[in-house]
N, C-alpha and C positions, 0 to 999 in steps of 0.2 A: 517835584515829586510826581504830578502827574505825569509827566516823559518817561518817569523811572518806571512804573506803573504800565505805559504801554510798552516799554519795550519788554520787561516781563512778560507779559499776557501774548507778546509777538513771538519771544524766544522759547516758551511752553508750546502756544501753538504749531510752530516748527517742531521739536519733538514731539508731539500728537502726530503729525502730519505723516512723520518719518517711522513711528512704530504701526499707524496704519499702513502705510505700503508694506513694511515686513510681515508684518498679518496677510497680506495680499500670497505673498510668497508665498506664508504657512501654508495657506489656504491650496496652495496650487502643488504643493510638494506633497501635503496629507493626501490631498487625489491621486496623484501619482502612484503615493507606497498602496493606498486601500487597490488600486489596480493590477498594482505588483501582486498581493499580497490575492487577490482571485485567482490572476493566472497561477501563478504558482501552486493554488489547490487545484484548479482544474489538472492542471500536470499531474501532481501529487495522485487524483483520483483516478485519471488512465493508469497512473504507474501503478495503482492498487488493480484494477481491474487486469491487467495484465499479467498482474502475479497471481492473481485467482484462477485464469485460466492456465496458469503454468501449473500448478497446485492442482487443478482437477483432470490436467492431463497426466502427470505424473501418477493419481492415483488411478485411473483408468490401467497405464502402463504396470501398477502392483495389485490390481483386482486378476490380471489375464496372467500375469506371472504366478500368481496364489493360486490360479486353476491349474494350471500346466505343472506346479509340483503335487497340489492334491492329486491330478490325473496319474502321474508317473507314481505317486506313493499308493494311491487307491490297485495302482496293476503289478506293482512289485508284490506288495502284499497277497493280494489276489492269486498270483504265481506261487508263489508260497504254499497258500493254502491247496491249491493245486496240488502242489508237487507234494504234501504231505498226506493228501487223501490219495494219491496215487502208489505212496509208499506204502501205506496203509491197505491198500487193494494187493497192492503187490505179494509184500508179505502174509496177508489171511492166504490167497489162496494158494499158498505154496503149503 
């Protein structure tokens, strides 16, 4: 009985043995992905700041376009009114 007894308590401690080294693993694999898993936000956060500058360049490009048609629509208009005080001149003093 006692034989049977230690080789039990030999054939457990051998599985203890053998799920500590795979705990070892965990341990080295969980590091890994938490590394993986920084770099990849690092990335992630240039690929955001890169679209923010692409987004306020874009809007810069429709701030200068939004003047250059107010400009062209402020002198159309303008000519108009022009042209209709001038008709307006015209025909009074005839």
């Amino acid at each position: 009985m006692k034989k049977s007894t230690e080789i039990e308590i030999l054939v457990s401690l051998t599985r203890l043995e053998t799920k500590m080294n795979e705990l070892g693993n965990v341990k080295e694999t969980s590091f890994e992905a938490l590394q993986s898993a920084k770099s990849a936000h690092h990335r992630l956060d240039r690929l955001d700041d890169l679209n923010l500058e692409r987004i306020d360049s874009h809007e810069k490009n429709f701030e200068k376009i939004y003047k250059i048609i107010f400009w062209a629509a402020t002198t159309i208009i303008g000519s108009f009114l022009i042209g209709a005080i001038g008709l307006l001149f015209f025909f009074v003093k005839k």
